[in-house]
MDAnalysis code that builds the backbone (N, CA, C; Angstrom):
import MDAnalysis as mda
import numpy as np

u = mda.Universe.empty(639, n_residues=213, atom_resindex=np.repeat(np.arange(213), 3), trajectory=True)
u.add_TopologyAttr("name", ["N", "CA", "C"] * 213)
u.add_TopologyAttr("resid", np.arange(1, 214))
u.add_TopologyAttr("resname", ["UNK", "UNK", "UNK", "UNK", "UNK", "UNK", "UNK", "UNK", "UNK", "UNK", "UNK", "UNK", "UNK", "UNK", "UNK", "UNK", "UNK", "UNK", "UNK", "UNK", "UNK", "UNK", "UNK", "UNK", "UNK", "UNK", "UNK", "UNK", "UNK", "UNK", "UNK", "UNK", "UNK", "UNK", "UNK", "UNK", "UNK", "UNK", "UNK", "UNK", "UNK", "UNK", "UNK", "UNK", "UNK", "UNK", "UNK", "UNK", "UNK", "UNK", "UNK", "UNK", "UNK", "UNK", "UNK", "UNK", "UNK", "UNK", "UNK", "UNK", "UNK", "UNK", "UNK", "UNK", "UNK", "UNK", "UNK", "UNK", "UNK", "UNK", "UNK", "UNK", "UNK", "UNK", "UNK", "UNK", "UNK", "UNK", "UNK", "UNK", "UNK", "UNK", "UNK", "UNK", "UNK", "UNK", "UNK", "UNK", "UNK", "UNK", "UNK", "UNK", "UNK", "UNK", "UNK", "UNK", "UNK", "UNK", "UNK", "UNK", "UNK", "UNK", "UNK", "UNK", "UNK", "UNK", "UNK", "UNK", "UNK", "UNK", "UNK", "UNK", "UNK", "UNK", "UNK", "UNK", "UNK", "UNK", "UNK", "UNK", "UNK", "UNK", "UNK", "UNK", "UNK", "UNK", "UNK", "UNK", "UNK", "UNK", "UNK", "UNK", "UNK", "UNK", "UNK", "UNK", "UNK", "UNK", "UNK", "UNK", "UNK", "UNK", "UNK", "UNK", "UNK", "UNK", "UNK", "UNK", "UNK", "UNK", "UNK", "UNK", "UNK", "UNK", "UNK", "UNK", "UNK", "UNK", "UNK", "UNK", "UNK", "UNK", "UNK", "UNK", "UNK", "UNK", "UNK", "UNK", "UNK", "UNK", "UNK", "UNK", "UNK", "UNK", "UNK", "UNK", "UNK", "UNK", "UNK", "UNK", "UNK", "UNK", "UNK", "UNK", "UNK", "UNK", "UNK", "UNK", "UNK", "UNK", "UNK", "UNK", "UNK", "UNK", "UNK", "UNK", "UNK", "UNK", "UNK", "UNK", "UNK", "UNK", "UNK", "UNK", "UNK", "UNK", "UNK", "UNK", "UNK", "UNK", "UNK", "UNK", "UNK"])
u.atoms.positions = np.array([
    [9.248, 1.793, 7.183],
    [9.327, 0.884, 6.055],
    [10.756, 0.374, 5.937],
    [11.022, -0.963, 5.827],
    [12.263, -1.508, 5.633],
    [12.129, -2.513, 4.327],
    [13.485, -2.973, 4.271],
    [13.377, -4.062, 2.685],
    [14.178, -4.872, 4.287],
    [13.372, -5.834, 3.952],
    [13.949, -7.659, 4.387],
    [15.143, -7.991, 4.244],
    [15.413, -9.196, 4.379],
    [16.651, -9.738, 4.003],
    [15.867, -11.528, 4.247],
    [16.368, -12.533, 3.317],
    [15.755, -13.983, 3.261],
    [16.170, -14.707, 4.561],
    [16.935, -13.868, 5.570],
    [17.380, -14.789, 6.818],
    [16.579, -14.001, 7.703],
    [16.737, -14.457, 9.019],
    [15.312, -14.077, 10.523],
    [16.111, -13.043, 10.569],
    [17.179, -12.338, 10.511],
    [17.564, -11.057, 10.870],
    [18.537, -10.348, 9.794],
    [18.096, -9.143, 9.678],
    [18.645, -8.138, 8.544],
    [18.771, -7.123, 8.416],
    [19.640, -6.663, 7.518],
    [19.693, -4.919, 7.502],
    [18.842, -3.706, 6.647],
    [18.707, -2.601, 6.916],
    [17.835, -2.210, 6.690],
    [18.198, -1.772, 5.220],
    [18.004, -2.713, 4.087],
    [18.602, -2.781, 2.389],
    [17.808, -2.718, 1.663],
    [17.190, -1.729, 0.970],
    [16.752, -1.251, 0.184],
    [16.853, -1.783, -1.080],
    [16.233, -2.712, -2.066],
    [16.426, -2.771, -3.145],
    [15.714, -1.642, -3.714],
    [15.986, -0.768, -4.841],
    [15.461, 0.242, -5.521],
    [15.790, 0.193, -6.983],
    [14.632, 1.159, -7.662],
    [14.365, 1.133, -8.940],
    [15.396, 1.608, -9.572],
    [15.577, 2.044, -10.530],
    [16.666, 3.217, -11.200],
    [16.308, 4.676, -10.921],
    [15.465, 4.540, -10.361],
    [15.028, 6.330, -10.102],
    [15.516, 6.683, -8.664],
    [15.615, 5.494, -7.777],
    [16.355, 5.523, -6.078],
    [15.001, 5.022, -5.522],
    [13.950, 4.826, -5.774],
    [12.872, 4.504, -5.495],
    [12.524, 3.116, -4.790],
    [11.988, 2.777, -2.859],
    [12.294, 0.914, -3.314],
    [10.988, 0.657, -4.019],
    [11.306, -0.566, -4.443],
    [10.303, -1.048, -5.055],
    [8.470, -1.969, -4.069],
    [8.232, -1.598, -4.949],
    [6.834, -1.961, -4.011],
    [6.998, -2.908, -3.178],
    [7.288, -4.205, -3.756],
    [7.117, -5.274, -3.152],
    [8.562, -5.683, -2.122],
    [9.543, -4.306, -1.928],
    [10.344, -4.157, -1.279],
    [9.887, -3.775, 0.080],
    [8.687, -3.253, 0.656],
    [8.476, -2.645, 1.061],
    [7.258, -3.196, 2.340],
    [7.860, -2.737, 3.682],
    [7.006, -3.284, 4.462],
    [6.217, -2.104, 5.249],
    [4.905, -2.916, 5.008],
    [4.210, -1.607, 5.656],
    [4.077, -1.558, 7.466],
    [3.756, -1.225, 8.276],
    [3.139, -1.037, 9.395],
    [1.445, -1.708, 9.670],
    [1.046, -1.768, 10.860],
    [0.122, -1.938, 10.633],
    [-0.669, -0.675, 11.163],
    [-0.292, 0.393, 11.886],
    [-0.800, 1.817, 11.419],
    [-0.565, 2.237, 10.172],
    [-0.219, 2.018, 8.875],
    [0.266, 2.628, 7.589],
    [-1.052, 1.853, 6.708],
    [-1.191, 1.022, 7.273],
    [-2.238, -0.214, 6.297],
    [-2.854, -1.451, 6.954],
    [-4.316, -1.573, 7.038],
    [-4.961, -2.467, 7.280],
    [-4.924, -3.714, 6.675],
    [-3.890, -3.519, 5.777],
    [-3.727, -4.965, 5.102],
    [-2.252, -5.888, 5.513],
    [-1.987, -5.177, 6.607],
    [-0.724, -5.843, 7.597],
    [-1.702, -6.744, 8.888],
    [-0.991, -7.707, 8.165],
    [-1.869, -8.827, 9.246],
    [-1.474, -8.778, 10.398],
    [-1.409, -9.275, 11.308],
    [-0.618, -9.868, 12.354],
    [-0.862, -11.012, 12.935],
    [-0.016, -11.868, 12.967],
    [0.026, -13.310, 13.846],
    [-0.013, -13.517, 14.548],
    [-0.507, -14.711, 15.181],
    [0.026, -15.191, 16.621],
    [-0.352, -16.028, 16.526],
    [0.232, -16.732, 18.161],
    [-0.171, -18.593, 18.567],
    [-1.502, -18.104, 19.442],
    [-2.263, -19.196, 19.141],
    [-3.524, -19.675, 19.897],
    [-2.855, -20.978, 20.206],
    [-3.105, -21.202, 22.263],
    [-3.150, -22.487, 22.301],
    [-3.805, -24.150, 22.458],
    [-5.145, -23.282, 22.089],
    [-6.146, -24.366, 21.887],
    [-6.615, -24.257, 20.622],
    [-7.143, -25.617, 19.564],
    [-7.533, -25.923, 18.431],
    [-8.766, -25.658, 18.391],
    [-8.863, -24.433, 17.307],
    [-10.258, -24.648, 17.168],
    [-11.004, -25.863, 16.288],
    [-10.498, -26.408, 15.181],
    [-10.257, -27.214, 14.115],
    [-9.498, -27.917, 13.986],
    [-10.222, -29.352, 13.458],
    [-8.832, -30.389, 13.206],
    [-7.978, -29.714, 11.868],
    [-8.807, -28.830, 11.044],
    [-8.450, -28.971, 10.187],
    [-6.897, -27.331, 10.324],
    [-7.446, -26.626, 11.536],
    [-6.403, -25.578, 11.697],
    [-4.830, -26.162, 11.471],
    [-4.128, -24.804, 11.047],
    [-2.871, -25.172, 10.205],
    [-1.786, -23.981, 11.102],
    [-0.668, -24.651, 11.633],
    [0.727, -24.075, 12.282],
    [1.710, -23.546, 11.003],
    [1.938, -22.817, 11.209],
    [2.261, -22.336, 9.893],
    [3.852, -21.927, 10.262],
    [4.963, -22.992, 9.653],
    [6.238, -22.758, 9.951],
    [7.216, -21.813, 8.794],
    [7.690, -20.950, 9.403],
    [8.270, -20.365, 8.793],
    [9.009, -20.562, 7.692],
    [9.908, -21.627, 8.022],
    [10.401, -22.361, 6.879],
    [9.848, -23.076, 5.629],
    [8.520, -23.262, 5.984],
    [7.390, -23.518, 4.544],
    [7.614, -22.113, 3.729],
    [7.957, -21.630, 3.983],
    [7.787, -20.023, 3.276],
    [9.537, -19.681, 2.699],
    [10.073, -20.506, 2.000],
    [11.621, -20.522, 1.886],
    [11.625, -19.264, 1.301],
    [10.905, -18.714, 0.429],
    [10.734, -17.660, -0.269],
    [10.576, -16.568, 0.393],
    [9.861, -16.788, 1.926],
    [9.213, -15.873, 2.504],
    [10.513, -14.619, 2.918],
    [10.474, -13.216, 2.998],
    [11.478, -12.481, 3.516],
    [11.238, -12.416, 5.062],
    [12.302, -12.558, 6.247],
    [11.547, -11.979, 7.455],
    [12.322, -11.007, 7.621],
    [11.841, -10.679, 8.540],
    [13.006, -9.065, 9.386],
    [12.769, -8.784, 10.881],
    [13.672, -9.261, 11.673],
    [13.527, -8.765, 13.043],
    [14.110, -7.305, 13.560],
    [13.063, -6.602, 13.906],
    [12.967, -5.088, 14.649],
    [12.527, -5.458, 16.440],
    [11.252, -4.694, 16.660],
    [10.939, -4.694, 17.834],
    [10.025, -6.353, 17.933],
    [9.380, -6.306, 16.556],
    [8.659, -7.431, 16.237],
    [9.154, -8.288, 14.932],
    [8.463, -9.412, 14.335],
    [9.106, -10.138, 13.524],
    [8.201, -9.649, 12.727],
    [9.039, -9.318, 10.876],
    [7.803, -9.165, 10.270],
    [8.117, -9.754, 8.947],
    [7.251, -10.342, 7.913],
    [7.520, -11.143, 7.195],
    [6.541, -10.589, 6.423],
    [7.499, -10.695, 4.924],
    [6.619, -10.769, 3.569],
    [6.866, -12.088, 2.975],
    [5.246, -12.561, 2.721],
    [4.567, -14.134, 2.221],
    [4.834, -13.681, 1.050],
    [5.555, -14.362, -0.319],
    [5.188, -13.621, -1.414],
    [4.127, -14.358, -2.096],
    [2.971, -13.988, -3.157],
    [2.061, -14.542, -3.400],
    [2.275, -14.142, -5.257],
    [0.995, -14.854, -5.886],
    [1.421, -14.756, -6.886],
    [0.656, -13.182, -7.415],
    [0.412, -12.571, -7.126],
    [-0.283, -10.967, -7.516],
    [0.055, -10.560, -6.167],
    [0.995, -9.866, -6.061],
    [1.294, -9.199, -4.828],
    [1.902, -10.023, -3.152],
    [2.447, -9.284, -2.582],
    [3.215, -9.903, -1.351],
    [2.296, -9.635, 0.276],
    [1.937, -10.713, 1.100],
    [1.227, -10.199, 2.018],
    [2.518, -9.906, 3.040],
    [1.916, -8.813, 3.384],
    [2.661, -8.229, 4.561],
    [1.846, -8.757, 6.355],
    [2.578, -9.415, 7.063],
    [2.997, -9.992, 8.565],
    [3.358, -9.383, 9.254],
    [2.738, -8.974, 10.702],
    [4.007, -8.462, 11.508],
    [3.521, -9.917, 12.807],
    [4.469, -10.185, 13.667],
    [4.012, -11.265, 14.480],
    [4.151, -11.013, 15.962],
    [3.604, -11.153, 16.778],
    [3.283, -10.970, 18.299],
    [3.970, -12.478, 19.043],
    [4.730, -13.138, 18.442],
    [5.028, -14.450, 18.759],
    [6.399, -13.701, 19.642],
    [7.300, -14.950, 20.228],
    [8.530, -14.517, 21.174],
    [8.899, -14.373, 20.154],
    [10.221, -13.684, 20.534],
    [11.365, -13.609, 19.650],
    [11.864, -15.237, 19.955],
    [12.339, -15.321, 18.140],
    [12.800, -16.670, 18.301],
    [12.175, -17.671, 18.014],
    [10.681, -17.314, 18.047],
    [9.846, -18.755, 17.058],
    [9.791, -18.811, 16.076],
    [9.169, -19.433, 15.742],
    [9.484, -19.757, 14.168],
    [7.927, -19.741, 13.169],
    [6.964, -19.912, 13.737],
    [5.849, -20.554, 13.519],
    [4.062, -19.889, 14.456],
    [3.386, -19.480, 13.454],
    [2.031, -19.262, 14.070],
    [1.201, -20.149, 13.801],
    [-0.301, -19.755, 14.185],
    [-1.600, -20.618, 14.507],
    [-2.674, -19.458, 13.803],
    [-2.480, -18.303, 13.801],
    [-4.178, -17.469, 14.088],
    [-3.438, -16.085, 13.464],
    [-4.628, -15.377, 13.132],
    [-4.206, -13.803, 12.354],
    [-5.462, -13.330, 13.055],
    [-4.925, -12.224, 14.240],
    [-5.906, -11.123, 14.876],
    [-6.805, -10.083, 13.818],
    [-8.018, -10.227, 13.822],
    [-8.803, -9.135, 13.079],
    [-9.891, -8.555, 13.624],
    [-8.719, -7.530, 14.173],
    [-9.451, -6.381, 15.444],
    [-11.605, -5.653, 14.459],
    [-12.362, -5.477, 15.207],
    [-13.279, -5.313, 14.845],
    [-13.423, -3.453, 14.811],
    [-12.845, -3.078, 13.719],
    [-12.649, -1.739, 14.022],
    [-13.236, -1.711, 12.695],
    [-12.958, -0.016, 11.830],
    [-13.934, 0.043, 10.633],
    [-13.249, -0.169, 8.949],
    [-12.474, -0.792, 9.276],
    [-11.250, -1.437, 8.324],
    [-11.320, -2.857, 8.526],
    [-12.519, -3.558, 8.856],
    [-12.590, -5.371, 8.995],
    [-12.620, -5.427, 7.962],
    [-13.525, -5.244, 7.039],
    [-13.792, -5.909, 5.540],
    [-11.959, -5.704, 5.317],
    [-11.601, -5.123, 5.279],
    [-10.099, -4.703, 4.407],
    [-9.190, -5.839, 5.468],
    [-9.207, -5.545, 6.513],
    [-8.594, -6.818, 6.987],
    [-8.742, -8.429, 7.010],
    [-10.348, -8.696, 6.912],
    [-10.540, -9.986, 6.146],
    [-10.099, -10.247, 5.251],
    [-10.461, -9.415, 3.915],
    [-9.690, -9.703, 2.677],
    [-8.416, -9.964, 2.368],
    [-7.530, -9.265, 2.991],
    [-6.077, -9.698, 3.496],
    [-5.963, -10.836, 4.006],
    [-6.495, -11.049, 4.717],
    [-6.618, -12.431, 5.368],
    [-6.775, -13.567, 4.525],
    [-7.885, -13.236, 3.869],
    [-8.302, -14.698, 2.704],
    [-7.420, -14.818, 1.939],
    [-6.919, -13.349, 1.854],
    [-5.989, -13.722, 0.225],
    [-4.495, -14.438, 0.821],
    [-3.884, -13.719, 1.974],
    [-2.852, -14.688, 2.880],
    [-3.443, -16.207, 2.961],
    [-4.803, -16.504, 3.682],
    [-5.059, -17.877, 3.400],
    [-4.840, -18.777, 1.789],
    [-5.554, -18.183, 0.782],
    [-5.380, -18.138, -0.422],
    [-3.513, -19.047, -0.943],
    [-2.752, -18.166, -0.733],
    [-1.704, -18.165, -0.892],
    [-0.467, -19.457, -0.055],
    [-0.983, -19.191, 1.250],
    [-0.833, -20.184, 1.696],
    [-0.923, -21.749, 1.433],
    [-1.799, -21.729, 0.838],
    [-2.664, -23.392, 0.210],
    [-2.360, -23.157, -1.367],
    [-1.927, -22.409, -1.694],
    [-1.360, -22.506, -3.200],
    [-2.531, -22.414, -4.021],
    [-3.633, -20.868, -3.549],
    [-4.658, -21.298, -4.538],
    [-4.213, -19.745, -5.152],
    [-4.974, -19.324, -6.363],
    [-5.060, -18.378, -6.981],
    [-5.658, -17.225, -6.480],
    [-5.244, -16.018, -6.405],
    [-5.784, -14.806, -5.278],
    [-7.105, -14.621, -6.030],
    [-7.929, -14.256, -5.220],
    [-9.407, -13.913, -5.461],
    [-9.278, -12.437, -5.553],
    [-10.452, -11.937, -6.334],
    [-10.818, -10.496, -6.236],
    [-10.738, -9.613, -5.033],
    [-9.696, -8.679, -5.104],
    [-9.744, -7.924, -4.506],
    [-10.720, -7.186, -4.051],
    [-10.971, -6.907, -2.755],
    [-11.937, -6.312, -2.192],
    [-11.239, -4.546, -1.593],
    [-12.053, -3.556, -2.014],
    [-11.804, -1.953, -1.772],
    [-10.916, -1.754, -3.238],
    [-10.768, -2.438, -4.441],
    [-9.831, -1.865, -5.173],
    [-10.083, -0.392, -5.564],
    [-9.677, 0.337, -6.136],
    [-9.387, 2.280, -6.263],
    [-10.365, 1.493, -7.450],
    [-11.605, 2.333, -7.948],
    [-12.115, 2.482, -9.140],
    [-10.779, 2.594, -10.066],
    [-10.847, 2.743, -11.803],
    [-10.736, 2.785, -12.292],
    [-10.372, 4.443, -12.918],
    [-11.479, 4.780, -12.764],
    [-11.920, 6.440, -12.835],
    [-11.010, 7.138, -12.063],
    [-10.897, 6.861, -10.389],
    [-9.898, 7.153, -9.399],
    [-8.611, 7.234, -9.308],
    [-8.346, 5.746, -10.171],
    [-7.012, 5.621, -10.272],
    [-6.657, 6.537, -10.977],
    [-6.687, 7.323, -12.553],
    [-7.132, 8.104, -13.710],
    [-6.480, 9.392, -13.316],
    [-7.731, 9.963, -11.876],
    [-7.505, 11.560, -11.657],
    [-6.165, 11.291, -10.633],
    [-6.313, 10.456, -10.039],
    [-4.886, 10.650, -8.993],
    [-3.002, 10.619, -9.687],
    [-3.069, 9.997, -10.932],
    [-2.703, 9.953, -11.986],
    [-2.094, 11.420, -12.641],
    [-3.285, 11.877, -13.091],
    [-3.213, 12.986, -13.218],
    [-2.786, 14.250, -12.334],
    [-3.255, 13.959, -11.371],
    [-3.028, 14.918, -9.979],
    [-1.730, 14.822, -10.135],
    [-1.058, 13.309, -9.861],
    [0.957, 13.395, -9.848],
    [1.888, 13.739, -10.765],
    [1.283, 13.971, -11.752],
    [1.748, 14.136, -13.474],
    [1.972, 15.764, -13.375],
    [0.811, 16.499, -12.440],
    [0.883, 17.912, -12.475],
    [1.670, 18.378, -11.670],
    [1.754, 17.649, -10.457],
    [2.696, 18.110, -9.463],
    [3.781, 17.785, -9.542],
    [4.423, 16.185, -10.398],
    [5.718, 16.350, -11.052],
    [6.196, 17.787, -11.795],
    [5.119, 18.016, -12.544],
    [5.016, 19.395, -13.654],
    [5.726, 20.279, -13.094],
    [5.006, 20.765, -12.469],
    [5.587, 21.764, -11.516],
    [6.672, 22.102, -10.931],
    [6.879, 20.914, -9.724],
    [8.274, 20.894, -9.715],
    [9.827, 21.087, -10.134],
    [9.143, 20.448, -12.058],
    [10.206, 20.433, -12.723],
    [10.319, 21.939, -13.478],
    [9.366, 22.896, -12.941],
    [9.295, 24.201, -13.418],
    [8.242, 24.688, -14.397],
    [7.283, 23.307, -14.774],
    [6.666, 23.925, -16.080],
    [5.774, 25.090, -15.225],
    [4.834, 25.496, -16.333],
    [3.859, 26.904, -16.138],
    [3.071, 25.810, -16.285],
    [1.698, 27.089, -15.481],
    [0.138, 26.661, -15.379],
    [-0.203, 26.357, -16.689],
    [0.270, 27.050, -17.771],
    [-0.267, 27.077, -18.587],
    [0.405, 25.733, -19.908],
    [1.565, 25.899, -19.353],
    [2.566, 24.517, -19.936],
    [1.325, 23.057, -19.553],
    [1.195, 22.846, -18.128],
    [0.634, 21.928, -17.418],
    [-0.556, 21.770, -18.026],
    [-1.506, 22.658, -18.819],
    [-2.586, 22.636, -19.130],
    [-2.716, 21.791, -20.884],
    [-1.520, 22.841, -21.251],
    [-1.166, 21.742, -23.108],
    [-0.839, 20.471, -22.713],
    [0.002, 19.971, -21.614],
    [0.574, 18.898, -22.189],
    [-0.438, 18.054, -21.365],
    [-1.022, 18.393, -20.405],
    [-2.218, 16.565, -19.510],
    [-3.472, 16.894, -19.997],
    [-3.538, 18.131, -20.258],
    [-5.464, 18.433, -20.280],
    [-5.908, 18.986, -22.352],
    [-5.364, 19.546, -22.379],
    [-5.705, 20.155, -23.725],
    [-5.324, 19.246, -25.154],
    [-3.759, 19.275, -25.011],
    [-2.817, 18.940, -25.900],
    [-2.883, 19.142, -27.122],
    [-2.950, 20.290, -27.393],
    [-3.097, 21.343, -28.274],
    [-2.334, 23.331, -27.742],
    [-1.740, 23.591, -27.978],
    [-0.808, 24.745, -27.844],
    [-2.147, 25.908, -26.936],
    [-1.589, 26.826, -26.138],
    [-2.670, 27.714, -25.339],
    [-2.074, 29.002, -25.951],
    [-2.590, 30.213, -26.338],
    [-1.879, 31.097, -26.635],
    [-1.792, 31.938, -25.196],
    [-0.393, 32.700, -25.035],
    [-0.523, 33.369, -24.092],
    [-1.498, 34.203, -23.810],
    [-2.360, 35.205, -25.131],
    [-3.403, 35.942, -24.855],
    [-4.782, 35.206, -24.281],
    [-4.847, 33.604, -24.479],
    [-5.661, 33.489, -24.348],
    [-5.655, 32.831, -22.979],
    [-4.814, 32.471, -22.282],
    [-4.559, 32.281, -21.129],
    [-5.247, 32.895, -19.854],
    [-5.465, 34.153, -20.079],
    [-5.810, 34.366, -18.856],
    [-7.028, 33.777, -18.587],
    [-8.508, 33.682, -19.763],
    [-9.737, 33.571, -19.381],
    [-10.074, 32.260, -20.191],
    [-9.008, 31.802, -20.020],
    [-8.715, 29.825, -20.363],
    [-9.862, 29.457, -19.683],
    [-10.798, 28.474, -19.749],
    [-11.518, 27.440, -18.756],
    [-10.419, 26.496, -18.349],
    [-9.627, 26.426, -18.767],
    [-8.803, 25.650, -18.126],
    [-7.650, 25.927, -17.222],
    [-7.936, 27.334, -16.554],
    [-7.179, 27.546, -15.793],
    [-7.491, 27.421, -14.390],
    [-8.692, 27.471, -14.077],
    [-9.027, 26.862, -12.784],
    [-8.895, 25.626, -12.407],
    [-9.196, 24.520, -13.798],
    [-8.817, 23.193, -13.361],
    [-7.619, 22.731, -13.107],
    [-6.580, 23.516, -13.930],
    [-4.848, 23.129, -13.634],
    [-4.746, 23.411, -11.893],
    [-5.408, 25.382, -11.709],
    [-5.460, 25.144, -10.098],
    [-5.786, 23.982, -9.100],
    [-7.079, 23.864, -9.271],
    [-8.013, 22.526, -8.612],
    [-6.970, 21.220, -8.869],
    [-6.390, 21.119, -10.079],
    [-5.743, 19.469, -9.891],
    [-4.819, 19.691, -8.910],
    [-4.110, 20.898, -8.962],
    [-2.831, 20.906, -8.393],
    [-2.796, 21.197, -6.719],
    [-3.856, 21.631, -6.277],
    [-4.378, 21.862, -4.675],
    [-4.651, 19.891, -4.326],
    [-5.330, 19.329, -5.386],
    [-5.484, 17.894, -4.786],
    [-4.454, 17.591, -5.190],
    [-3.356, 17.733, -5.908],
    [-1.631, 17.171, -5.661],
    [-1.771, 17.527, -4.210],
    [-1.138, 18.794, -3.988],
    [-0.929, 19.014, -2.857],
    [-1.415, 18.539, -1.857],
    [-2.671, 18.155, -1.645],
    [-2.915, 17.474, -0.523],
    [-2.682, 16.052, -0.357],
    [-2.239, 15.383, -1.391],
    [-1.899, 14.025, -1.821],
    [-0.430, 13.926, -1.336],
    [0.336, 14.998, -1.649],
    [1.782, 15.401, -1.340],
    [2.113, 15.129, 0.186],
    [1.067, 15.755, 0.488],
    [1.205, 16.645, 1.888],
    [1.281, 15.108, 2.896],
    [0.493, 14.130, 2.904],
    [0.051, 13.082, 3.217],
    [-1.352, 12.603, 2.785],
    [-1.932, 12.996, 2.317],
    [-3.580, 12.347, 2.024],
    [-3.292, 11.274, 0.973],
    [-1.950, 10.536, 0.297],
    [-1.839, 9.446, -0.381],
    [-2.030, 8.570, 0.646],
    [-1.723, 8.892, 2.091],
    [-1.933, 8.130, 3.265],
    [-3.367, 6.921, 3.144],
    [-4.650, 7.971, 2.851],
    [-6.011, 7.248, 2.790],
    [-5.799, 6.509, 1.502],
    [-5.560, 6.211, 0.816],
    [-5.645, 5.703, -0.429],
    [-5.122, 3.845, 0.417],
    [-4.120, 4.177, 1.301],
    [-3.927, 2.626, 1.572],
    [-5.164, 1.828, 2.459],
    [-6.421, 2.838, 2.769],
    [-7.126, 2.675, 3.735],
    [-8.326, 2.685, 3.067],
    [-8.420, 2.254, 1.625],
    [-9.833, 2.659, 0.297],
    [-10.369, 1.378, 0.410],
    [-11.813, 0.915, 0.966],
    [-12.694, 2.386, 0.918],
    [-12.831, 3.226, 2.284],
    [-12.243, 2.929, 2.890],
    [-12.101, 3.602, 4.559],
    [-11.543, 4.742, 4.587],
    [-11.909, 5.860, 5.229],
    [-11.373, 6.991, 5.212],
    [-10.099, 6.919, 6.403],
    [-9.302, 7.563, 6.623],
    [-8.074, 7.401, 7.237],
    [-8.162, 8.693, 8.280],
    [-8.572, 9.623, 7.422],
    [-9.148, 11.121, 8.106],
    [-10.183, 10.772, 9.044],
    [-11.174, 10.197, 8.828],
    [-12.690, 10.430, 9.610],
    [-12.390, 9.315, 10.407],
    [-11.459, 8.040, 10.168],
    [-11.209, 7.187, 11.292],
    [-10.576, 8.249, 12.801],
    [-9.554, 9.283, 12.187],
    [-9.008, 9.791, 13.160],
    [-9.688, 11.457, 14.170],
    [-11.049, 11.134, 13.405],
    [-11.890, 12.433, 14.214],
    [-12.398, 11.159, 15.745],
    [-12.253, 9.894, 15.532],
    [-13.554, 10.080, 16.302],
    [-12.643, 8.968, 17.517],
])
């Protein structure tokens, strides 16, 4: 992950939050990290009169960054599409966005439309794979506990202040119902910790069961 710079080549500059954190839209993904990293290239035959070359410099806004490849964040108006490009070093300009037929198409189309979208100056359409609602909620919760922790609270601290919020007495602690769930949230921190926030960029696609087979 790197932060851009508004010229074809840059250093690896981090804008960050007040916490040291970069900020989202600082942030370039891979296209192993996320199916929603397009990638470009030239086609040199038209399929369409109506197909569109897409010069870099239309994108004054656009950030690029040259590494091994060129990669560019489009910014859009709800979020930034992330580019990486297969073009030489040194062009300026594509034709076509590859969308390998693997089990992350829907998620890579949608990227796609919404880059098309943006491109033509229209308004982003509904997201396609968004995290439920409900999902978003427990994962939420899951990071709230494992902050907890960290910062030293007790099982039983963790339990008054996200789940109860109402005081636990120590006697009654041990045969709490709510002491298995502080466990259980805090094992799915941990595996969220560990890397399993990984699949979440890959929803509704599993990231795990892509890599059994």
């Amino acid at each position: 992950m790197v932060r851009p710079t508004s010229s074809l080549v840059g250093a690896r500059d981090f804008t960050v939050t007040g916490d040291g954190l970069p900020l989202a839209d600082s942030i370039v993904w891979t296209e192993q990290a996320s199916p929603r990293v397009l990638r470009a290239t030239q086609i040199r035959s038209s399929v369409s009169p109506s197909q569109q070359t897409v010069q870099l410099s239309r994108g004054s806004s656009a950030a690029v960054w040259q590494a091994d490849e060129l990669h560019i964040l489009w910014p859009a108006s709800a979020g930034t599409n992330n580019l990486v490009t297969d073009i030489r070093s040194g062009a300026t300009e594509f034709n076509a966005i590859v969308l390998p037929l693997d089990a992350a198409f829907e998620t890579r189309l949608d990227a796609a439309r919404q880059f098309w979208r943006a491109l033509n100056g229209r308004p982003p359409a509904p997201a396609y794979g968004s995290l439920p609602k409900q999902t978003k909620t427990r994962h939420i919760l899951n990071l709230r506990a494992h902050d907890a922790r960290r910062a030293g609270a007790t099982y039983r601290e963790i339990a008054e202040v996200l789940l109860s919020r109402e005081s636990i007495a120590p006697r009654d602690w041990r045969d709490h119902h709510l002491r298995h769930k502080v466990r259980a949230i805090l094992r799915r921190a941990d595996r969220l910790a560990a890397g399993g926030y990984r699949d979440l960029l890959f929803y509704p696609h599993s990231r795990s069961r892509k890599a059994d087979h």
